[in-house]
C-alpha positions in Angstrom: -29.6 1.1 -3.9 -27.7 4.1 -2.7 -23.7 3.8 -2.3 -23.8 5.0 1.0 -26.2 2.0 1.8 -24.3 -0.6 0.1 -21.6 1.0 2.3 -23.7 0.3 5.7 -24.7 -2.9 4.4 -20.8 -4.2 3.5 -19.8 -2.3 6.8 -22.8 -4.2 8.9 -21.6 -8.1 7.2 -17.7 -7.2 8.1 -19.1 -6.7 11.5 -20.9 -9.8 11.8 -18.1 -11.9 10.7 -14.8 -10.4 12.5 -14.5 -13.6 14.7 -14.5 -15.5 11.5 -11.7 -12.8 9.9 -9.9 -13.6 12.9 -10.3 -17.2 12.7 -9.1 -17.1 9.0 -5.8 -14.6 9.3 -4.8 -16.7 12.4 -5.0 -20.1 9.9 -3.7 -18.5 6.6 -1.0 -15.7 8.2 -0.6 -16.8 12.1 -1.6 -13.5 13.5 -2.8 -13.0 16.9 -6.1 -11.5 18.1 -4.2 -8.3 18.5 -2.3 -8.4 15.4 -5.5 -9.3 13.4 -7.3 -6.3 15.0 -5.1 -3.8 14.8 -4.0 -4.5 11.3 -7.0 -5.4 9.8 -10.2 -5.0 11.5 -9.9 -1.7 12.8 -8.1 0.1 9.5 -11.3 -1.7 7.3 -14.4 -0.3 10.1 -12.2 3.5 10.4 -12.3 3.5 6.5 -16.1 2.6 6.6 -16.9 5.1 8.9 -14.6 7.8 7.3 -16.7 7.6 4.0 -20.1 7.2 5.6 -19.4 10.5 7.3 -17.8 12.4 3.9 -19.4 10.4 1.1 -22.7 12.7 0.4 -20.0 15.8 0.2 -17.8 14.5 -2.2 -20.6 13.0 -4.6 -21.6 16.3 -4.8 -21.4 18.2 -8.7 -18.6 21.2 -7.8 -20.1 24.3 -9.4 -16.6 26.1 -11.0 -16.5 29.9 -10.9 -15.0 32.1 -13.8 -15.7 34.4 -16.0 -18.2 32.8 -17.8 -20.9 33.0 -15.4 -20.5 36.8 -15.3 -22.4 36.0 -19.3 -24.9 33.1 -18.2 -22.3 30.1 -18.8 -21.9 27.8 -16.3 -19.6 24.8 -15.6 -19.9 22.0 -13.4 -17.5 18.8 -12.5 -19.9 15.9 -12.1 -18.3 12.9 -10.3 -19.1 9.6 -11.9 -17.8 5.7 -11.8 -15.5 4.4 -14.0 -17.7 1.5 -15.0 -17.1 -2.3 -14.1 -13.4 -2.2 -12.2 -11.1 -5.3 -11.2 -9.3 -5.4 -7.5 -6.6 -8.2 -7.7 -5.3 -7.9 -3.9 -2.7 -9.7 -2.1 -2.1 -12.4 0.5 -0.3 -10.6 3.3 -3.1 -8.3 4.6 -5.8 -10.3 2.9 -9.2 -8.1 4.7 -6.9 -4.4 4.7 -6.0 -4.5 1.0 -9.0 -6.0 -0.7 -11.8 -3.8 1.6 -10.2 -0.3 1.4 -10.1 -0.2 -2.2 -13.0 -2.2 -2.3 -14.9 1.0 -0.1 -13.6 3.6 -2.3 -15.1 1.9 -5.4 -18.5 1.2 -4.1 -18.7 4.7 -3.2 -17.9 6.0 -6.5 -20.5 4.2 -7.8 -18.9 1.2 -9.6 -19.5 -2.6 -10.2 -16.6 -4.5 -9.0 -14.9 -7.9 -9.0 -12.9 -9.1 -6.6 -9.7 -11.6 -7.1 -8.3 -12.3 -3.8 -5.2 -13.8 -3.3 -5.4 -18.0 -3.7 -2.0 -17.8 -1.0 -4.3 -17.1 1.7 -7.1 -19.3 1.0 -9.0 -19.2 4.4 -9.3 -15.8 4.2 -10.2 -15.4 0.6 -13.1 -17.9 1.6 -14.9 -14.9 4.1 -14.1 -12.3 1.7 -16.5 -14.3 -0.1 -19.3 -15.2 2.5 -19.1 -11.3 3.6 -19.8 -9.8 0.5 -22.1 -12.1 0.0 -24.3 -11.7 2.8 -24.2 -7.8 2.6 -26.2 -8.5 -0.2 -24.8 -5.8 -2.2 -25.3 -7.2 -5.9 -22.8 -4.8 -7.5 -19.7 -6.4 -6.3 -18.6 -10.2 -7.2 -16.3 -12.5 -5.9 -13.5 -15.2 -8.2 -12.1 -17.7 -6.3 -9.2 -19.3 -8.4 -5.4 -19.5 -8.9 -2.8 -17.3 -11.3 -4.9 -19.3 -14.1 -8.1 -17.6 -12.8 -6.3 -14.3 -12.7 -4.8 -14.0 -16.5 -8.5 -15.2 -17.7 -10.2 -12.7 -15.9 -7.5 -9.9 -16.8 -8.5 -11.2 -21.0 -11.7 -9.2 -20.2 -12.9 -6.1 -20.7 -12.5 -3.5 -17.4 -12.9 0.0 -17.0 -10.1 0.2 -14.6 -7.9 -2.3 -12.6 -6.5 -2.0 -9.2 -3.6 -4.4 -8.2 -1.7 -5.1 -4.9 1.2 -7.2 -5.4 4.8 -7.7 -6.6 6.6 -5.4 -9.2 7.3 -8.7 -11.4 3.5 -9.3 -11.5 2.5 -5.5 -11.9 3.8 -4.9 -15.1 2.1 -8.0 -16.3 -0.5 -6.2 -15.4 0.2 -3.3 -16.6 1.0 -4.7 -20.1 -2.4 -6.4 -20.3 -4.2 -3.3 -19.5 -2.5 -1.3 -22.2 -4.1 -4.0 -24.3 -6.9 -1.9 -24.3 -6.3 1.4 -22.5 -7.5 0.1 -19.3 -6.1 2.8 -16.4 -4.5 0.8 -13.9 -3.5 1.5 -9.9 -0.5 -0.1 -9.3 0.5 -1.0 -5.5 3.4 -2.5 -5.3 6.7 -2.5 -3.4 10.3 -2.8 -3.7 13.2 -2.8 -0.6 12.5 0.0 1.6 15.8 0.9 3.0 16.4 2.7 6.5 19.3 5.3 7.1 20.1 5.6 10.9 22.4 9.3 10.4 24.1 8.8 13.5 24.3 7.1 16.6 23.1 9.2 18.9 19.6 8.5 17.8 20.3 4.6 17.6 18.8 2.8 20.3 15.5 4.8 19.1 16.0 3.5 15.7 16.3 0.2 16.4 13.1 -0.3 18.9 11.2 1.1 16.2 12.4 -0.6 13.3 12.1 -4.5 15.0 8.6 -3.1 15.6 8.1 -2.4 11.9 10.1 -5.4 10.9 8.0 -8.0 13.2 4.5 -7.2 11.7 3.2 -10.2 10.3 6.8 -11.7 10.4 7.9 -9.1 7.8 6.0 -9.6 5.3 4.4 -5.9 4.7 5.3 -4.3 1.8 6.3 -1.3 3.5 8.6 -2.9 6.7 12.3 -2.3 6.8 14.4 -4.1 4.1 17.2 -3.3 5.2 19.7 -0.6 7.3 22.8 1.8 6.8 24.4 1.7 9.7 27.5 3.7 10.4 30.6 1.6 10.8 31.4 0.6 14.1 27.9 0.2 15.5 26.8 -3.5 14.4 27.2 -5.3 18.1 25.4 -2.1 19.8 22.5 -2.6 17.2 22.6 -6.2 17.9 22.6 -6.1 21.7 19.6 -3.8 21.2 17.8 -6.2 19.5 18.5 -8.5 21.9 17.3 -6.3 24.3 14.0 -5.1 22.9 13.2 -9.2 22.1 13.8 -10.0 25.7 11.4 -7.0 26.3 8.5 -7.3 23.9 8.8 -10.7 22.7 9.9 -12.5 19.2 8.4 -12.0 16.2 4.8 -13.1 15.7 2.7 -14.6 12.4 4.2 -17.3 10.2 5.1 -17.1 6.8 2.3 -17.5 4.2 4.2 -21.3 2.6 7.1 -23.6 1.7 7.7 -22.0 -1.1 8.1 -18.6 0.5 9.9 -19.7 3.5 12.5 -21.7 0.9 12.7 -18.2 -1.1 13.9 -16.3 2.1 16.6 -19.4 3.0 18.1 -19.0 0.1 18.6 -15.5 0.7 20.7 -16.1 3.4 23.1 -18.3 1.4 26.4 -17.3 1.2 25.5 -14.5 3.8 27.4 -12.8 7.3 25.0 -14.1 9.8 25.3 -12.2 13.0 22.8 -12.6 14.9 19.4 -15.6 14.7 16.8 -15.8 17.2 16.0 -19.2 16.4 17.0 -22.1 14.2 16.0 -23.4 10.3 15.2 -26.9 10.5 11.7 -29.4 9.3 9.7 -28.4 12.4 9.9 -24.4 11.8 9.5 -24.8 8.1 6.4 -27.1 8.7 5.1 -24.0 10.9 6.5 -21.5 8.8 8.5 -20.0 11.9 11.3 -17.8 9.8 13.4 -16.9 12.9 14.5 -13.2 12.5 17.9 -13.0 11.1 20.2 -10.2 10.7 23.2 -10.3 7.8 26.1 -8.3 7.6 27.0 -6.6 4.4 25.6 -8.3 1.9 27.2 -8.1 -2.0 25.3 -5.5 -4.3 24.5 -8.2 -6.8 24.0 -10.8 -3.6 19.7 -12.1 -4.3 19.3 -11.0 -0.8 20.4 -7.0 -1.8 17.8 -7.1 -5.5 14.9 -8.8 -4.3 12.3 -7.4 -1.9 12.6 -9.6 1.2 9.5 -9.8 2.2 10.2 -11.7 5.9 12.5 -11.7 8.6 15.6 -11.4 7.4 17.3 -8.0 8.4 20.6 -6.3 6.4 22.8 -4.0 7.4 25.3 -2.3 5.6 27.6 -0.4 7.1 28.8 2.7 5.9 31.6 5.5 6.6 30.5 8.6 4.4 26.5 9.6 4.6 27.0 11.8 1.7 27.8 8.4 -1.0 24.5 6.4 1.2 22.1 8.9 -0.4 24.4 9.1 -3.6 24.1 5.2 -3.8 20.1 5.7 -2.9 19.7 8.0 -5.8 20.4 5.1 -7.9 18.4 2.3 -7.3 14.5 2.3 -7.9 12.5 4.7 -5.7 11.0 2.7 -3.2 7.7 2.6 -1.5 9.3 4.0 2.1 11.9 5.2 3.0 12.6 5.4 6.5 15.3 7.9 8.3 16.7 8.2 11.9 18.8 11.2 12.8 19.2 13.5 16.1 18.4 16.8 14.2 15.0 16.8 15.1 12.6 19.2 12.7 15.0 18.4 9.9 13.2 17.0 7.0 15.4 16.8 4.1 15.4 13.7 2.1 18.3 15.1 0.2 16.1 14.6 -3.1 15.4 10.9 -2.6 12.3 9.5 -4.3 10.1 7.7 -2.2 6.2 6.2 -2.3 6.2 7.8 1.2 9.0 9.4 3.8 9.0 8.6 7.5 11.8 10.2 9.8 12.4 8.7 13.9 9.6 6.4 13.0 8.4 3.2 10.7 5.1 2.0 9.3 2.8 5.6 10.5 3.6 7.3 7.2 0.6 5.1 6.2 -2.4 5.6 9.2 -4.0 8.9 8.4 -6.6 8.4 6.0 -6.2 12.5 4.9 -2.8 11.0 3.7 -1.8 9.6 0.5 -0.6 6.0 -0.1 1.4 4.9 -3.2 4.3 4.1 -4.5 6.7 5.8 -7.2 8.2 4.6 -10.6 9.3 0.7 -9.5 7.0 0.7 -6.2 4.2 1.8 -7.9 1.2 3.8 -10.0 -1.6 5.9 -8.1 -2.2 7.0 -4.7 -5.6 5.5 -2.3 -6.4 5.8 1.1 -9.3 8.2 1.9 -11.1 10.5 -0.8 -7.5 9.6 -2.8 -9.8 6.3 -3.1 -13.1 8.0 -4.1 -10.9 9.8 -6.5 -8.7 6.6 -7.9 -12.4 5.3 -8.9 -13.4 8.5 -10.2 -13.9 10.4 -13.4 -14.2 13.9 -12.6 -16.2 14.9 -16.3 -16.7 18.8 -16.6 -20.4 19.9 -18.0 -20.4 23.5 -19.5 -23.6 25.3 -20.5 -23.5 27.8 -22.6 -26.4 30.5 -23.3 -28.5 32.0 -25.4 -25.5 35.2 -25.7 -24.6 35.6 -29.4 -21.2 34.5 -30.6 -20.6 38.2 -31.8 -21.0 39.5 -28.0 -18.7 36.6 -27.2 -16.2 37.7 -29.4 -16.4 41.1 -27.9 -16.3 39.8 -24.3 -13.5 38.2 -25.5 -11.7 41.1 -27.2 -11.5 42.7 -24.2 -10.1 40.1 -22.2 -7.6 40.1 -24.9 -6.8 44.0 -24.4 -7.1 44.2 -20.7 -3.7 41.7 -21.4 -2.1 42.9 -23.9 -2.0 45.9 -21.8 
């Protein structure tokens, strides 16, 4: 079978079974019909589509021009699969990070197995049945816990692709060393915001609830958390209060107990200033965080080194811009990094390292499939999305053919490549 079949057929069985995707993130996650299709079942059937329509072009040998041909030589690079590849994805966007990788390594021509995430159980159960009825036989399915996952990372892979935490990742990454095993590492890491000024500020924060609210915060590129300048905290506040009133609280539930107990304890010791809700047996039975913003957390506070992952909302107030990026230049590069200021068509990160950079905005840096998604040092190893996935499951091999020229014409072709530069 053709990739680009197994591609219709996988496309064709996703289609089939989006009531049933819906039915499982709504169960596993909380999201709503919109949420679920906007954030999961549209990205997968665009990325289907988008390598249908370019996946006979990029297959293609690339014929490489030099000066070689000019004495019957020829090179090609010949796109092949890595082999048999392992795609360990995550629990928050169970459909969106298992089937985009997924895509670019069926089209690349590889056999794959597929770990999802035991956290979001429903939806691991139609990964299952989908792939299964597409009756694509190069691809299989493991059920299982962490257990599962260690066993299957003791075998043999041509290449691994992971989607999770840092902590886990260079497990990971340490295993595949092991045996030389190139790795993709998606990860993630607190994605701070820097609002410049406050002329831009009621902007900022509309757009950063928005980002924060997706799937109750837990998206490994949200918000983490703000510099605000000093001063500002009861305007941002009354915004938020504003925009809830507007559009509504957030949506989704956190994934369990053990997650919702991580994020209280964050908020020990803490500033609260402002709770759209309350903490109490009924919301943690429904896994109903209510979004919470802190005020000036300690540096070595749990809630200012760990990803948060929910939400909870810091901000940190600052009087000199100049020590926020000298402060950022510090700490791990993070997979976004998101910046608000009124000097529109400036876009200067100052030098900061980032996965990905989005200024007056949150979350878009990731939408356009020509674009690039990864993360950097801490937040991550590799780049996908788009032919960056075709290429992630990829071995470009160059083929040279030489021809029936003698090596003592070569040499002379040669020497006068050499004089033309010494010249």
């Amino acid at each position: 079978m053709k990739n680009i079949d197994k591609l219709e057929k996988l496309k064709k069985s996703f289609e089939r079974n989006k009531d049933l995707v819906t039915d499982a993130l709504y169960k596993d996650l909380g999201k709503n019909f919109e949420e679920s299709r906007l954030s999961e079942y549209y990205p997968v059937i665009s990325e289907f589509d988008y390598f249908l329509k370019n996946l006979e072009k990029w297959s293609e040998p690339e014929k490489i021009k030099s000066f070689f041909n000019f004495i019957g030589c020829g090179t090609i690079i010949q796109p092949e699969p890595y082999g048999k590849v392992l795609i360990i994805s995550p629990w928050n966007y169970p459909f969106n990070l298992t089937f985009i990788p997924l895509i670019g390594a069926i089209a690349a021509g590889n056999e794959v197995v597929l770990k999802p995430s035991e956290n979001s159980k429903f939806s691991s159960e139609i990964i299952k049945k989908i792939i299964e009825e597409s009756g694509v036989e190069d691809i299989s399915v493991v059920l299982g816990d962490r257990e599962t996952t260690k066993e299957l990372l003791n075998s043999k892979f041509d290449y691994i692709f992971f989607t999770g935490s840092t902590k886990v990742g260079k497990e990971v990454y340490l295993k595949a060393a092991e045996t030389l095993t190139p790795v993709t590492l998606e990860l993630g890491g607190k994605s701070p915001v820097i609002i410049e000024d406050e002329h831009c500020l009621q902007d900022a924060v509309e757009k950063i609830i928005w980002g924060k609210f997706f799937n109750r915060g837990q998206t490994c590129v949200a918000p983490d958390y703000i510099y605000l300048p000093t001063g500002l905290k009861d305007q941002f506040v009354e915004l938020t209060r504003e925009y809830i009133r507007k559009n509504g609280d957030v949506q989704g539930k956190i994934i369990n107990n053990e997650h919702f107990e991580r994020l209280e304890n964050l908020l020990n010791n803490q500033n609260i200033i402002y709770q759209n809700g309350k903490i109490d047996d009924d919301t943690k039975n429904k896994g109903l965080f209510p979004f919470t913003i802190v005020l000036n957390p300690k540096d070595d506070d749990p809630i200012s080194q760990e990803e948060i992952f929910g939400p909870i909302l810091p901000l940190v107030e600052y009087e000199s811009l100049e020590k926020v990026y000298w402060d950022l230049r510090l700490k791990p590069a993070p997979l976004a990094l998101y910046i608000f200021r009124s000097d529109k068509g400036n876009l200067s990160t100052k030098g900061l390292k980032a996965g990905g950079v989005c200024i007056n905005s949150t979350m878009l840096q990731i939408i356009d499939k020509r674009v690039p998604f990864g993360g950097v040092g801490y937040s991550g190893l590799g780049q996908y999305h788009g032919k960056y996935t075709f290429d992630t499951f990829t071995h470009y091999k160059p083929i040279f053919e030489g021809s029936g020229i003698k090596i003592s014409m070569l040499r002379k072709v040669i020497n006068l490549i050499l004089n033309k530069i010494k010249k």
